[in-house]
OpenMM code with the backbone's topology and positions (N, CA, C; nanometers):
from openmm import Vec3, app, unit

residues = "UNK UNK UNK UNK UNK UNK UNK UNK UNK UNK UNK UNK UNK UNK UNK UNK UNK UNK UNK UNK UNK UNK UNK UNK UNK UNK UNK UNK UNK UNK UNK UNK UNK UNK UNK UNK UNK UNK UNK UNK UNK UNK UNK UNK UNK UNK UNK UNK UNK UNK UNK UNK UNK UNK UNK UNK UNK UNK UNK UNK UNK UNK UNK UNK UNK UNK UNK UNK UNK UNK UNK UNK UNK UNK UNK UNK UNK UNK UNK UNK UNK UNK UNK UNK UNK UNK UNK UNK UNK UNK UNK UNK UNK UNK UNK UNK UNK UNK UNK UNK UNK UNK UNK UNK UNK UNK UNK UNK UNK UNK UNK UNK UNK UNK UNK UNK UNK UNK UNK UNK UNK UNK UNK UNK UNK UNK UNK UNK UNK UNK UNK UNK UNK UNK UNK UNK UNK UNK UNK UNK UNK UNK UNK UNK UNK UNK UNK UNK UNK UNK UNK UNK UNK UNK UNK UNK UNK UNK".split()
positions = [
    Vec3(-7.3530, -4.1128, 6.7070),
    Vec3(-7.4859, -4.1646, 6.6825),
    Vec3(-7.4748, -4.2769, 6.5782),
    Vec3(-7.4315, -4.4002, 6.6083),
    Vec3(-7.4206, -4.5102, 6.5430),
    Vec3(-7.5426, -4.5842, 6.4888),
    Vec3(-7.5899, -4.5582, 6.3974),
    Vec3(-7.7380, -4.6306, 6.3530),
    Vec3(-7.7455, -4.6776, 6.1993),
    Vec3(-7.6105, -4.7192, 6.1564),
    Vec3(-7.5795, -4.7587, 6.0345),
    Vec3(-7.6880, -4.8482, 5.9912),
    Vec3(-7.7607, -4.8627, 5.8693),
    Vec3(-7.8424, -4.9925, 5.8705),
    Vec3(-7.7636, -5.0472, 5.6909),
    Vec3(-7.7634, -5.1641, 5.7596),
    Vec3(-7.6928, -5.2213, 5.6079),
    Vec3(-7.7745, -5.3066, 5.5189),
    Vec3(-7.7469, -5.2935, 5.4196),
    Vec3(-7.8195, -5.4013, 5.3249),
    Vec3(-7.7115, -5.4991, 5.2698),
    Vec3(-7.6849, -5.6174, 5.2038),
    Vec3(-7.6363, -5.7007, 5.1710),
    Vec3(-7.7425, -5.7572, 5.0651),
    Vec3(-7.6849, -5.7122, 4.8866),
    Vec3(-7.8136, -5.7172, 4.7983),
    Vec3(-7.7325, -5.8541, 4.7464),
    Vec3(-7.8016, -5.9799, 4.6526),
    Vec3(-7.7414, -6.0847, 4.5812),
    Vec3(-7.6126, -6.1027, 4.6069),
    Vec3(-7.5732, -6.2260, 4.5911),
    Vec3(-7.4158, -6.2286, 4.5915),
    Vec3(-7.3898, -6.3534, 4.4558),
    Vec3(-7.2694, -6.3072, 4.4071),
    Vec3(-7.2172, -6.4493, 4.2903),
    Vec3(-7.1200, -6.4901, 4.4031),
    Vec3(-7.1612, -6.6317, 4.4023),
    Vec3(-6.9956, -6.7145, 4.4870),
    Vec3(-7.0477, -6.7319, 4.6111),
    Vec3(-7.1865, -6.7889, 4.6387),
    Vec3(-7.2498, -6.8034, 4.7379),
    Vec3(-7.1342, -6.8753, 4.9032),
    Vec3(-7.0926, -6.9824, 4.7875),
    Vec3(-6.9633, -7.0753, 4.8636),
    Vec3(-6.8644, -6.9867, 4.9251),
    Vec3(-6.8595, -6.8666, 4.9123),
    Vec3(-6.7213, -6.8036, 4.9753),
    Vec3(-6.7444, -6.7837, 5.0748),
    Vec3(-6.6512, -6.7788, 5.1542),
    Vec3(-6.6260, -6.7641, 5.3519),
    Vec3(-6.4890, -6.6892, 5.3672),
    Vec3(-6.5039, -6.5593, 5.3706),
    Vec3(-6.3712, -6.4420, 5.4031),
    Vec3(-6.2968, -6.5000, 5.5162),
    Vec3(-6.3637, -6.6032, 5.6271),
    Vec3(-6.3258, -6.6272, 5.7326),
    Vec3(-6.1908, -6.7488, 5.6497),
    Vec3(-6.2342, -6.8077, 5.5539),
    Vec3(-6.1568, -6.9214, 5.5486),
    Vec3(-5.9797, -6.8802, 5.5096),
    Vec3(-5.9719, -6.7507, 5.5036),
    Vec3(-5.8802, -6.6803, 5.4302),
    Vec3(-5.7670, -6.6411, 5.5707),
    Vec3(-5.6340, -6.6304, 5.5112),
    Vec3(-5.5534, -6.6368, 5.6281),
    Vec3(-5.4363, -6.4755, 5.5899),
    Vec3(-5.4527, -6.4589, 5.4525),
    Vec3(-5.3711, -6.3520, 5.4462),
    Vec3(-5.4887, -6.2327, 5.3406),
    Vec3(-5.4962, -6.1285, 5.3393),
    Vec3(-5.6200, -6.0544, 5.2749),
    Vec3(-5.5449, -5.9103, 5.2506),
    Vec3(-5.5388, -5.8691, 5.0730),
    Vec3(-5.5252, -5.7644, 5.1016),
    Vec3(-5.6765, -5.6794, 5.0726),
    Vec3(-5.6538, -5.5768, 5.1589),
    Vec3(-5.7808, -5.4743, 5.1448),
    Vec3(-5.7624, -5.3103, 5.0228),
    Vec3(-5.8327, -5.3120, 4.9452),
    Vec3(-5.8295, -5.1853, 4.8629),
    Vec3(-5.9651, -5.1488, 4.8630),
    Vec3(-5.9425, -4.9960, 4.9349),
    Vec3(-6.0668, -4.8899, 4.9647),
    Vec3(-6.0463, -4.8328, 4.8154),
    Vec3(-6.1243, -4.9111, 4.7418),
    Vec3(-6.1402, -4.8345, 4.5349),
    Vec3(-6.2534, -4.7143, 4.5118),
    Vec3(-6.1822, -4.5881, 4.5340),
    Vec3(-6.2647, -4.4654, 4.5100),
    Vec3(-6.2184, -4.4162, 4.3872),
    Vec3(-6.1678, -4.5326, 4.3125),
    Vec3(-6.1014, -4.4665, 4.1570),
    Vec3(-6.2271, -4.4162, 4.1076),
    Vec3(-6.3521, -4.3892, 4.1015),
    Vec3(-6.4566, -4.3331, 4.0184),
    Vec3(-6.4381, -4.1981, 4.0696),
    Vec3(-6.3420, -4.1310, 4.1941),
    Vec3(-6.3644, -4.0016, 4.2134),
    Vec3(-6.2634, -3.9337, 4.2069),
    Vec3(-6.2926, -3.8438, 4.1398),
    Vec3(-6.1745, -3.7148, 4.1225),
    Vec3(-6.1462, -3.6856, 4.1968),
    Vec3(-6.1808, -3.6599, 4.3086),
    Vec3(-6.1503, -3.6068, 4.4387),
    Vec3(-6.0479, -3.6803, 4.4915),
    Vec3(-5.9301, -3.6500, 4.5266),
    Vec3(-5.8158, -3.7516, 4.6382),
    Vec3(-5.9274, -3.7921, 4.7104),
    Vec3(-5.9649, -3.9030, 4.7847),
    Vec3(-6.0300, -3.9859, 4.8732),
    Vec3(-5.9206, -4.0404, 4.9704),
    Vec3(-5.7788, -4.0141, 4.9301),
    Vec3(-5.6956, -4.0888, 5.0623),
    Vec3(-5.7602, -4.0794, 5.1846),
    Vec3(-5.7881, -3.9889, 5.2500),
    Vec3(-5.8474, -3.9994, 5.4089),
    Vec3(-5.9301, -4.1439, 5.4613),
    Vec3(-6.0596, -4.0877, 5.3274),
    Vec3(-6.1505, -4.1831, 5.3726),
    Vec3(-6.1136, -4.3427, 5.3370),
    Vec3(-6.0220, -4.3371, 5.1820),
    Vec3(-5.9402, -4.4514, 5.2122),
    Vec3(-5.8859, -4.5113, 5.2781),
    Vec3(-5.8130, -4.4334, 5.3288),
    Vec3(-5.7750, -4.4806, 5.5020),
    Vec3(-5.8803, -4.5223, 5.5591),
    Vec3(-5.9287, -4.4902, 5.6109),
    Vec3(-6.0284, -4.5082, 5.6721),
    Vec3(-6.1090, -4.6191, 5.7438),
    Vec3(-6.1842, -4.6798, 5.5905),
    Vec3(-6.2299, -4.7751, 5.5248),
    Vec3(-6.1298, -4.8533, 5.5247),
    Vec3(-5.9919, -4.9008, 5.4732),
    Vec3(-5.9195, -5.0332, 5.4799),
    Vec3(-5.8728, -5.0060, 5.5920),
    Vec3(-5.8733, -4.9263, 5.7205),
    Vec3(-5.8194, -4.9367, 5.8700),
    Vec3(-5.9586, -5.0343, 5.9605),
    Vec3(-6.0395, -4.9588, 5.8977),
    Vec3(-6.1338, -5.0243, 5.9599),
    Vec3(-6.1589, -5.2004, 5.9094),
    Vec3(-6.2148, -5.2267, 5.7988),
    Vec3(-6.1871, -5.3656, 5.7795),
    Vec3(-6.0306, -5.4222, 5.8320),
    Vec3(-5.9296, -5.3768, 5.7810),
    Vec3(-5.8242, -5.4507, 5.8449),
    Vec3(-5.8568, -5.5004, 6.0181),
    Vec3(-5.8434, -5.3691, 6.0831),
    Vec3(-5.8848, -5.3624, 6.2474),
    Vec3(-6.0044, -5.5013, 6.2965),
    Vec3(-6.0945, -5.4788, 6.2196),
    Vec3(-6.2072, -5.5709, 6.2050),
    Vec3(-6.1749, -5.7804, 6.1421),
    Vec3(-6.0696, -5.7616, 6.0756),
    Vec3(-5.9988, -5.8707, 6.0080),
    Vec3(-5.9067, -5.9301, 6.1023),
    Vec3(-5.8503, -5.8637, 6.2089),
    Vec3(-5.7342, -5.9367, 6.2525),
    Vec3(-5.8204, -5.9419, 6.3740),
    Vec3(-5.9362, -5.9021, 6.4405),
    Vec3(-5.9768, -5.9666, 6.5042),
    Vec3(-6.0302, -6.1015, 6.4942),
    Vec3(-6.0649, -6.1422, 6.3566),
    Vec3(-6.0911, -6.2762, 6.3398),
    Vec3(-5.9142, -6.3402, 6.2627),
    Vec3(-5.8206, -6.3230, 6.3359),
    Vec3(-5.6925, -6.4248, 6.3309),
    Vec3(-5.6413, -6.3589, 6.1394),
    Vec3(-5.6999, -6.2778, 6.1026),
    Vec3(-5.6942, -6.2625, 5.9575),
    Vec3(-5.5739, -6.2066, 5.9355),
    Vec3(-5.4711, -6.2102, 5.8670),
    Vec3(-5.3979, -6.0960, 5.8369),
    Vec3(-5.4192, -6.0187, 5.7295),
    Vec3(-5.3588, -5.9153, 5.7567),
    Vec3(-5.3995, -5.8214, 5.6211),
    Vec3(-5.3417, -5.7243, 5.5798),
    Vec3(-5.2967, -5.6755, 5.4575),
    Vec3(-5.2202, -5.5425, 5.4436),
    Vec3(-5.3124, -5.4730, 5.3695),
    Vec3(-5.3319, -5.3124, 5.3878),
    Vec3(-5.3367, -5.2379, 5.3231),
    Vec3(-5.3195, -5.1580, 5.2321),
    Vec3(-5.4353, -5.1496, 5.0626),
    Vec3(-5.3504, -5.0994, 4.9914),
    Vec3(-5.2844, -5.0044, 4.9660),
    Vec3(-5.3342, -4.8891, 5.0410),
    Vec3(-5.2469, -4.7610, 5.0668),
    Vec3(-5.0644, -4.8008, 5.1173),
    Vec3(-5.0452, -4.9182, 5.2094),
    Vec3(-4.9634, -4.9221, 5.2474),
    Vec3(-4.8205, -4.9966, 5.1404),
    Vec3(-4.8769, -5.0444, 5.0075),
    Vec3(-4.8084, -5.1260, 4.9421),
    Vec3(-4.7398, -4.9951, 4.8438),
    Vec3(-4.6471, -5.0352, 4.8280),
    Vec3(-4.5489, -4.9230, 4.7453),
    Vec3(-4.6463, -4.9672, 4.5497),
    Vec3(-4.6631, -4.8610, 4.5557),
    Vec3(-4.7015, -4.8439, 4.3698),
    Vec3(-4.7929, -4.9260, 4.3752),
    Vec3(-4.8399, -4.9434, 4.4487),
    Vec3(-4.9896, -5.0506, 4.4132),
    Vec3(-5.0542, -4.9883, 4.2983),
    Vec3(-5.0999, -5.0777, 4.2474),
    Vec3(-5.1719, -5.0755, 4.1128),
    Vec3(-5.3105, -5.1408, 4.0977),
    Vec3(-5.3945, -5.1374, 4.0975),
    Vec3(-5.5068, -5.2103, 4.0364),
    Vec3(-5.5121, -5.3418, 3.9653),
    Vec3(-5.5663, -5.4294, 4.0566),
    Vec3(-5.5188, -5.5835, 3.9909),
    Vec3(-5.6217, -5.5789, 3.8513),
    Vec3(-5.6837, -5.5063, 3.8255),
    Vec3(-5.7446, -5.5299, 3.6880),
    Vec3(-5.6698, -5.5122, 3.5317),
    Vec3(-5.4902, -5.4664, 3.5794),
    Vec3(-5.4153, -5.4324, 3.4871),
    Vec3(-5.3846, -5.5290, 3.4417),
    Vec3(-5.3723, -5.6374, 3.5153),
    Vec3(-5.2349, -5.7378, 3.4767),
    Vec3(-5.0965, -5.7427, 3.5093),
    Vec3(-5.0948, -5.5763, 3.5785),
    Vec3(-4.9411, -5.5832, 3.6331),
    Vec3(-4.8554, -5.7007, 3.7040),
    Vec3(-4.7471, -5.6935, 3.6013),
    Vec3(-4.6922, -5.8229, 3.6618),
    Vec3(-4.6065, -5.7594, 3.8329),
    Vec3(-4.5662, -5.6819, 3.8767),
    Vec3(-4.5234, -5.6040, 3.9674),
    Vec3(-4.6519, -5.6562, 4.1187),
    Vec3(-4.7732, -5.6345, 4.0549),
    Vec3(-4.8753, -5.6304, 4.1751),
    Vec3(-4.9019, -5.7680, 4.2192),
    Vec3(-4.8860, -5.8523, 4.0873),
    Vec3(-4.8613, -6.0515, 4.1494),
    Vec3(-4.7553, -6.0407, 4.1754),
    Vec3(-4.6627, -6.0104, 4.1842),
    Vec3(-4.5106, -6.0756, 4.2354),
    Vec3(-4.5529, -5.9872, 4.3937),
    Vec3(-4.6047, -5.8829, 4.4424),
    Vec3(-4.6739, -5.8748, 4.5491),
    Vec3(-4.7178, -5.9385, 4.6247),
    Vec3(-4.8458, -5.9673, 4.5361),
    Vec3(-4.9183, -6.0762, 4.5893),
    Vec3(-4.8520, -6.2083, 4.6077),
    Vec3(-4.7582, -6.2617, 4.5426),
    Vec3(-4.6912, -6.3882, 4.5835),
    Vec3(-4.5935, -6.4492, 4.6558),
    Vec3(-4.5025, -6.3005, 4.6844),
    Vec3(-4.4198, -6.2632, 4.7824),
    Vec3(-4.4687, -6.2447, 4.8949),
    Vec3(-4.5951, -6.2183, 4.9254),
    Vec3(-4.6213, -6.1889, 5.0550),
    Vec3(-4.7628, -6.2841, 5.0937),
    Vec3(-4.7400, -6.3819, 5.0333),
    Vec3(-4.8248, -6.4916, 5.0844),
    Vec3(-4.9768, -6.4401, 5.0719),
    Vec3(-5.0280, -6.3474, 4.9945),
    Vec3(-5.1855, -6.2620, 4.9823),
    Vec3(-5.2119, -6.3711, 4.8991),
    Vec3(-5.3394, -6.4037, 5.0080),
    Vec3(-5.4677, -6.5186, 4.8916),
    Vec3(-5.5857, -6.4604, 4.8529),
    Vec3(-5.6219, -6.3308, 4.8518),
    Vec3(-5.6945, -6.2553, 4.8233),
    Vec3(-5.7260, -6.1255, 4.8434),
    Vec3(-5.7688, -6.0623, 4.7085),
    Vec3(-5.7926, -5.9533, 4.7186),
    Vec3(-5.9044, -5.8890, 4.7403),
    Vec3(-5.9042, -5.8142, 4.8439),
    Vec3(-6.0926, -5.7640, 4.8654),
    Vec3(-6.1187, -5.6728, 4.8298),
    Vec3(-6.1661, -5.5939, 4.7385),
    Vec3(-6.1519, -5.5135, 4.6177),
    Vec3(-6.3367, -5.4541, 4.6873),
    Vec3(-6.3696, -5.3351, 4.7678),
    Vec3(-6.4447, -5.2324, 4.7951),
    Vec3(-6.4991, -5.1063, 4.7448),
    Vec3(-6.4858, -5.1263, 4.6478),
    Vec3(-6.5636, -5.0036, 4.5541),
    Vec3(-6.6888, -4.9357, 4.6041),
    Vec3(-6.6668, -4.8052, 4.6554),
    Vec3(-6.7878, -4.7178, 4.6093),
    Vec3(-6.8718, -4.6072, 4.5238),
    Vec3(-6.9757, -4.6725, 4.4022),
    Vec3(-7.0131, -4.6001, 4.3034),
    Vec3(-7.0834, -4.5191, 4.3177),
    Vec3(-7.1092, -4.4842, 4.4420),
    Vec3(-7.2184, -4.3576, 4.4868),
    Vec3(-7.2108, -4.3623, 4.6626),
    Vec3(-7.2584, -4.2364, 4.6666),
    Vec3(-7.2021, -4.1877, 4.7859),
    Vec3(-7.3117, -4.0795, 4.7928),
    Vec3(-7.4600, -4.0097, 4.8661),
    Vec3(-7.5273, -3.9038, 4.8845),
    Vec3(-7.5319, -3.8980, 5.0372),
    Vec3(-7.4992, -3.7551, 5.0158),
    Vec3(-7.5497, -3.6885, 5.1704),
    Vec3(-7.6443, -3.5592, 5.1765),
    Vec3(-7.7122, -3.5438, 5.2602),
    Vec3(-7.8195, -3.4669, 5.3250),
    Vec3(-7.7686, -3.3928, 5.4234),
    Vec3(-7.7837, -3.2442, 5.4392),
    Vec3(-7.7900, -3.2024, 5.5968),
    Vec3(-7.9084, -3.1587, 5.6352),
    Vec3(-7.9738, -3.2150, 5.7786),
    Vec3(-8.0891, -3.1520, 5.7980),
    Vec3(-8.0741, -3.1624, 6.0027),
    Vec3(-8.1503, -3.0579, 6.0181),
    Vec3(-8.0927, -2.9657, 6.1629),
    Vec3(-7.9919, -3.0554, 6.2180),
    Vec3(-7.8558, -2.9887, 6.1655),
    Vec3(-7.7632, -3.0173, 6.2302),
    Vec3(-7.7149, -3.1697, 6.1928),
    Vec3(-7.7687, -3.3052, 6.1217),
    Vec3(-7.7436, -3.4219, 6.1098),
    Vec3(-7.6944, -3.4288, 5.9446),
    Vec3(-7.6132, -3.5275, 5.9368),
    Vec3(-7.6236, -3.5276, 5.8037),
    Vec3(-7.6447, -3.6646, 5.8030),
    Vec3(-7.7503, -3.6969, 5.6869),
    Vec3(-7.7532, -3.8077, 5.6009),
    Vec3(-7.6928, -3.8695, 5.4753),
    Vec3(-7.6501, -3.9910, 5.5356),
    Vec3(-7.5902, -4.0611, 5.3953),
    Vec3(-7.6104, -4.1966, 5.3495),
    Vec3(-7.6140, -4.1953, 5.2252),
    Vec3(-7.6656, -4.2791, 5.1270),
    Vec3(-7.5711, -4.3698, 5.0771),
    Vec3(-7.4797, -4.4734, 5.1483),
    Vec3(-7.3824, -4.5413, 5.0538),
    Vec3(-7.3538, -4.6574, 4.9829),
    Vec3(-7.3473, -4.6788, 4.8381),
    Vec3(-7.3150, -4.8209, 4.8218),
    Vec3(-7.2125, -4.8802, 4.7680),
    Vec3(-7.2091, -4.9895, 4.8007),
    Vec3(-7.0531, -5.0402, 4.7663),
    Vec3(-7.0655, -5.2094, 4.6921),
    Vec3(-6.9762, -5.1725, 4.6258),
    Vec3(-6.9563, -5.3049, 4.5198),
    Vec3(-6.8435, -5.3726, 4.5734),
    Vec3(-6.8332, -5.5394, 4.5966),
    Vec3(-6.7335, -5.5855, 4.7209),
    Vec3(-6.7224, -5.7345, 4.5699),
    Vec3(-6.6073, -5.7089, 4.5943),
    Vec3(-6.5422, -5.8200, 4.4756),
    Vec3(-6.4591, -5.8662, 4.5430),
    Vec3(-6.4365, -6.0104, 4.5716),
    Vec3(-6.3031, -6.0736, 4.6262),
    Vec3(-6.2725, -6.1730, 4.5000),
    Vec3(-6.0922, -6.0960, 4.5183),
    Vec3(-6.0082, -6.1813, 4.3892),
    Vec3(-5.9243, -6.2913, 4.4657),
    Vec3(-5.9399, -6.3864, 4.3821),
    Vec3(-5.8158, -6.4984, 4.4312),
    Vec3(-5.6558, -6.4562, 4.3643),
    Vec3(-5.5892, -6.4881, 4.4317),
    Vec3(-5.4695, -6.4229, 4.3852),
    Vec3(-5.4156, -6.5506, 4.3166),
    Vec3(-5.4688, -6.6828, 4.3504),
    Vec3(-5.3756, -6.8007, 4.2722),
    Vec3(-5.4336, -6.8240, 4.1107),
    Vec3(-5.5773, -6.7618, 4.1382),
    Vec3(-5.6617, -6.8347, 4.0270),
    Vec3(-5.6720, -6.7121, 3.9481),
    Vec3(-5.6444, -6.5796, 4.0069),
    Vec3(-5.6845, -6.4631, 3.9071),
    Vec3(-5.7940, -6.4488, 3.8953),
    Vec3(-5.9126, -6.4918, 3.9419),
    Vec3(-6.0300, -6.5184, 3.9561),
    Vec3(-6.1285, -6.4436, 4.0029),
    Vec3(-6.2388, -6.3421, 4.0143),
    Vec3(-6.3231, -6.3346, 4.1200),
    Vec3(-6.3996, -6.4742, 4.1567),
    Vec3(-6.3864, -6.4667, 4.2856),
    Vec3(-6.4438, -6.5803, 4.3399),
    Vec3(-6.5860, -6.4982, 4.3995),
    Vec3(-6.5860, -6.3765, 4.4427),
    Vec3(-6.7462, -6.3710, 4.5147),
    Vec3(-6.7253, -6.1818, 4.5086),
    Vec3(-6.8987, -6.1798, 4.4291),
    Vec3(-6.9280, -5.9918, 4.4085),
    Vec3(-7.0647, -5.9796, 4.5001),
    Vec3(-7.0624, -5.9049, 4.5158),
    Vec3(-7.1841, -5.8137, 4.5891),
    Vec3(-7.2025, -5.6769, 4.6160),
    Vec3(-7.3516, -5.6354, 4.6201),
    Vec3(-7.3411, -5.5157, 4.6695),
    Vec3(-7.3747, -5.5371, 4.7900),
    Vec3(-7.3455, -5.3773, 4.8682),
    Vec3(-7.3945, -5.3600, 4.9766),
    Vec3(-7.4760, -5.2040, 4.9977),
    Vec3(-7.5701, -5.1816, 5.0604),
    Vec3(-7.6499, -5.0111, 5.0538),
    Vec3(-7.6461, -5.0332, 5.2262),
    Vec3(-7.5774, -4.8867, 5.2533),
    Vec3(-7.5643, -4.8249, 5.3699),
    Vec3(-7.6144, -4.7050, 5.4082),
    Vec3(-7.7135, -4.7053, 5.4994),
    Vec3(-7.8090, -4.5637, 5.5095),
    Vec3(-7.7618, -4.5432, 5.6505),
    Vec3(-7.6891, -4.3858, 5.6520),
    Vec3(-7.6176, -4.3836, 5.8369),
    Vec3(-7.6791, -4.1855, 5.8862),
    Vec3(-7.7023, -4.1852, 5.9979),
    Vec3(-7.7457, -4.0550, 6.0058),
    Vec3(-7.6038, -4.0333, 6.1056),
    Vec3(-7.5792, -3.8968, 6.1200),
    Vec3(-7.4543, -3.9009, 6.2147),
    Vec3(-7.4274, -3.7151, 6.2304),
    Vec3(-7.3416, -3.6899, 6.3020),
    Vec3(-7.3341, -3.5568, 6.3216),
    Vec3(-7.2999, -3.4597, 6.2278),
    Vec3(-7.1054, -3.5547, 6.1403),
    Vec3(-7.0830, -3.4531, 6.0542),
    Vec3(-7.0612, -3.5525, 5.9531),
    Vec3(-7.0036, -3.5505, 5.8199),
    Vec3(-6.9440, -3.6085, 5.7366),
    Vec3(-6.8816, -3.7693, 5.7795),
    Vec3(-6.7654, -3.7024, 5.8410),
    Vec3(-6.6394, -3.7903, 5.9253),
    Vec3(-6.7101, -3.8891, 5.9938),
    Vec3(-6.7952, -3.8541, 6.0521),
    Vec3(-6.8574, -3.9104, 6.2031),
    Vec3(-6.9469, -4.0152, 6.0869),
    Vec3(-7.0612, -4.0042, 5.9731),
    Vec3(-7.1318, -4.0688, 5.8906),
    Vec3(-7.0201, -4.2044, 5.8063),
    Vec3(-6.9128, -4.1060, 5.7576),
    Vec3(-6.8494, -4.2477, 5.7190),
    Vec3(-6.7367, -4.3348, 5.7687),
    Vec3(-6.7526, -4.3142, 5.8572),
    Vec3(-6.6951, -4.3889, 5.9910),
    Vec3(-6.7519, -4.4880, 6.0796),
    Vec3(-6.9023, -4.4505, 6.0938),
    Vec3(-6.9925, -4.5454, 6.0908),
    Vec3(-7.0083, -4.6216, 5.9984),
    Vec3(-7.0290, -4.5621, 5.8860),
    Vec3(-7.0840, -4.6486, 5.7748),
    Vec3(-6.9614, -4.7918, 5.7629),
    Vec3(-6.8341, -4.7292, 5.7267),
    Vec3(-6.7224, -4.8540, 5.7281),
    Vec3(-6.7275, -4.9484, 5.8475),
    Vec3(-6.7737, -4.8992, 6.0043),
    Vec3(-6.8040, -4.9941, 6.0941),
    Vec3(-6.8789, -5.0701, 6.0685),
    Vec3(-7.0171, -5.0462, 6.0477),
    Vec3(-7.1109, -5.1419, 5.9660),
    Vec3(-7.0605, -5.2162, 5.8884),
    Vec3(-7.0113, -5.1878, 5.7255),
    Vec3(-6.9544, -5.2530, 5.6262),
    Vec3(-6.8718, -5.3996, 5.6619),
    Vec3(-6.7880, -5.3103, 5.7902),
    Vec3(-6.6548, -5.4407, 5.8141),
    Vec3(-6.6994, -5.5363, 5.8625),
    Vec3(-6.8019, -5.4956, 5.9737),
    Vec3(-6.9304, -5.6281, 6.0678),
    Vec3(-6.9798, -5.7216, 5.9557),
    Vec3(-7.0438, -5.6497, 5.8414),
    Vec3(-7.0716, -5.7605, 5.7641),
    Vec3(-7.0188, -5.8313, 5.6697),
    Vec3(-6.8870, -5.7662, 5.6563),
    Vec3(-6.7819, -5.8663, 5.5324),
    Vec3(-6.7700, -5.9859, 5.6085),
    Vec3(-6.7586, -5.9974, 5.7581),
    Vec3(-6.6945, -6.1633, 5.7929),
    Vec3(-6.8296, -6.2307, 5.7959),
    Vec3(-6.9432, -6.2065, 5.7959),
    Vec3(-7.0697, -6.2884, 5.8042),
    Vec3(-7.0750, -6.3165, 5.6429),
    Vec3(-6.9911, -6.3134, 5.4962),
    Vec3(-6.9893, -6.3290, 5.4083),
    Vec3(-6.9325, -6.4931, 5.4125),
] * unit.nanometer
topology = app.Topology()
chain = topology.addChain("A")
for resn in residues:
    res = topology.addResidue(resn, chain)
    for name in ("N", "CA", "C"):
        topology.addAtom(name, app.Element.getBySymbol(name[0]), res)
């Protein structure tokens, strides 16, 4: 039951175009939760990736990079990454809240996400936004699975 409805609230970096980008890495950032989130991490950067290389994009995943680290460190390890492997940006997906509902049998969810793209030459954010995702769906799985379908549709209209 696909009925994701998305919002796309303000953006800084009006000028940015994800399309103009030729190498992208993706990080599904659930660092606000205690909870392991790998799954849905997965998830979420399978789906944008999947969604990315249909528009000619390449992209790696940050689950897939050995010791990835959080470009907000400074690690010198995560630019020599990034520069070795030709990444001109980082698309940095944060979600700071996350509510769900069950009601007969559906569950509802409430999601939003903070979407930061870093330049990897300039160190830079070049473009932030939120996004609010309201998805009804059968179970959990099935809700944020939609929801990342939605999400990825609207990162390339950025």
């Amino acid at each position: 039951m696909a009925c994701a409805s998305t919002k796309i609230g303000s953006a800084k970096g009006s000028d940015f175009h994800l399309s103009k980008y030729n190498n992208v890495l993706i990080f599904g950032n659930f660092d606000n939760y205690k909870k392991d989130n790998t799954l849905y991490r997965d998830m979420l950067e399978s789906e944008v990736e999947r969604r990315l290389s249909l528009n000619k994009i390449k992209t790696y995943k940050s689950l897939e990079v050995p010791n990835f680290i959080d470009f907000k460190s400074g690690n010198f390890e995560f630019y020599d990454f990034l520069n070795n492997n030709d990444v001109e940006l980082l698309l940095d997906i944060a979600i700071p809240s996350c509510s769900a509902s069950f009601d007969r049998k559906l569950v509802k969810m409430k999601t939003k996400f903070d979407i930061t793209a870093f330049d990897a030459k300039s160190k830079k954010n070049l473009f932030e936004c939120s996004a609010v995702i309201t998805e009804k769906g059968a179970d959990l799985s099935d809700c944020m699975n939609n929801t990342f379908k939605s999400l990825s549709k609207k990162l390339l209209r950025i």
